[in-house]
C-alpha positions in Angstrom: 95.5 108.7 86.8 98.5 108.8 84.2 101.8 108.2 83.8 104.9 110.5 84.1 108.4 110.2 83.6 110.8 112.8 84.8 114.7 112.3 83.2 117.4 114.3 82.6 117.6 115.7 80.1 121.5 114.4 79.1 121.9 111.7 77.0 121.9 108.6 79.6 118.9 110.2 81.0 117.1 110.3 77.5 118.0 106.9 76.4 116.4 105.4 80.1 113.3 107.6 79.6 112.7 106.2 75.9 113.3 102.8 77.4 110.3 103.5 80.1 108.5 105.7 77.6 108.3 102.1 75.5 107.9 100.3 78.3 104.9 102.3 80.3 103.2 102.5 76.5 102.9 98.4 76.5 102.0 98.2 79.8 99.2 100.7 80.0 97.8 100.8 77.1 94.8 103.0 77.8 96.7 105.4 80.2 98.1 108.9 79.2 101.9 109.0 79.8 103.7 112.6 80.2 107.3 113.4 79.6 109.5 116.0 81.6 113.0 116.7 81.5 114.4 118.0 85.6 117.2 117.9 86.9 118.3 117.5 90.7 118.0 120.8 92.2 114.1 120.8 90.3 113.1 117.8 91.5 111.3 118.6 94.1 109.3 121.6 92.2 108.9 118.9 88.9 107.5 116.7 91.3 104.6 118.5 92.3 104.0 120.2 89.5 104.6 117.2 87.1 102.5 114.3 88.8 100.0 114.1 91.3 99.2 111.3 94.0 98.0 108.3 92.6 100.1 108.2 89.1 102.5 105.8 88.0 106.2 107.8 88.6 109.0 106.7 87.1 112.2 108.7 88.0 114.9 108.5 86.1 118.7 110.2 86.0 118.4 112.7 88.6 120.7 112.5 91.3 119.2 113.3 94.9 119.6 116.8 95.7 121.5 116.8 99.4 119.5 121.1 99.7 116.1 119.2 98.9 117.0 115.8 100.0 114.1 115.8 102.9 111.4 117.2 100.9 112.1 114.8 98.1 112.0 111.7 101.0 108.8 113.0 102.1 107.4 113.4 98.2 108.7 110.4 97.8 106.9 108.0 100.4 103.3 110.5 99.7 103.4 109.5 96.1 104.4 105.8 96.5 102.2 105.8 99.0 99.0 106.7 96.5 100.3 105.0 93.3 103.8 104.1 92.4 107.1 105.9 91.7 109.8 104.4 90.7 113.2 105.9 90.9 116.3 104.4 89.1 119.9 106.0 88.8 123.4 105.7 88.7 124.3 108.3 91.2 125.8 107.7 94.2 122.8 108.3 97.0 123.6 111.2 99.7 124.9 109.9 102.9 122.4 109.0 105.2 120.1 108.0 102.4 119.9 104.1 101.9 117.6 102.9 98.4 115.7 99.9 99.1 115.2 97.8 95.8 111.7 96.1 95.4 111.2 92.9 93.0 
């Protein structure tokens, strides 16, 4: 089990992944924490490639792809479902998609 963080790779996306990158280092301490740049239409293939069920995800900058939009729901819920992913951005989401915020 580790932690990743996938941002993009512009500069809003690199200051919110050195905010988590500080933030995932305090709160596990013992646990190996990745970095990767994406971008939306790589998402998907970052995803998988990146991280593996039961990892702490943290998703950052990266818009929702509307081409991979269904794939991405359905990596979505598997890796939430096993660990935790957590996906924050400033995008609008594509229609039909609505975010729930958990506190």
């Amino acid at each position: 089990m580790k932690t990743v963080l996938l941002v993009h790779g512009d500069s809003d996306g690199v200051v919110s992944g050195a905010l988590a990158y500080k933030f995932f280092t305090i709160k596990h301490k013992n646990q190996p924490l990745e970095v990767f740049f994406s971008h939306p239409a790589g998402l998907h293939v970052d995803l998988k490639e990146f991280a593996t069920p039961g990892d702490t995800i943290f998703i950052a900058d990266i818009a929702l792809s509307e081409l991979h939009l269904e794939e991405l729901m359905k990596l979505f819920k598997k890796y939430n479902d096993k660990g935790e992913l957590i996906y924050v951005d400033h995008h609008p989401e594509p229609l039909g998609v609505s975010v729930r915020f958990r506190i």
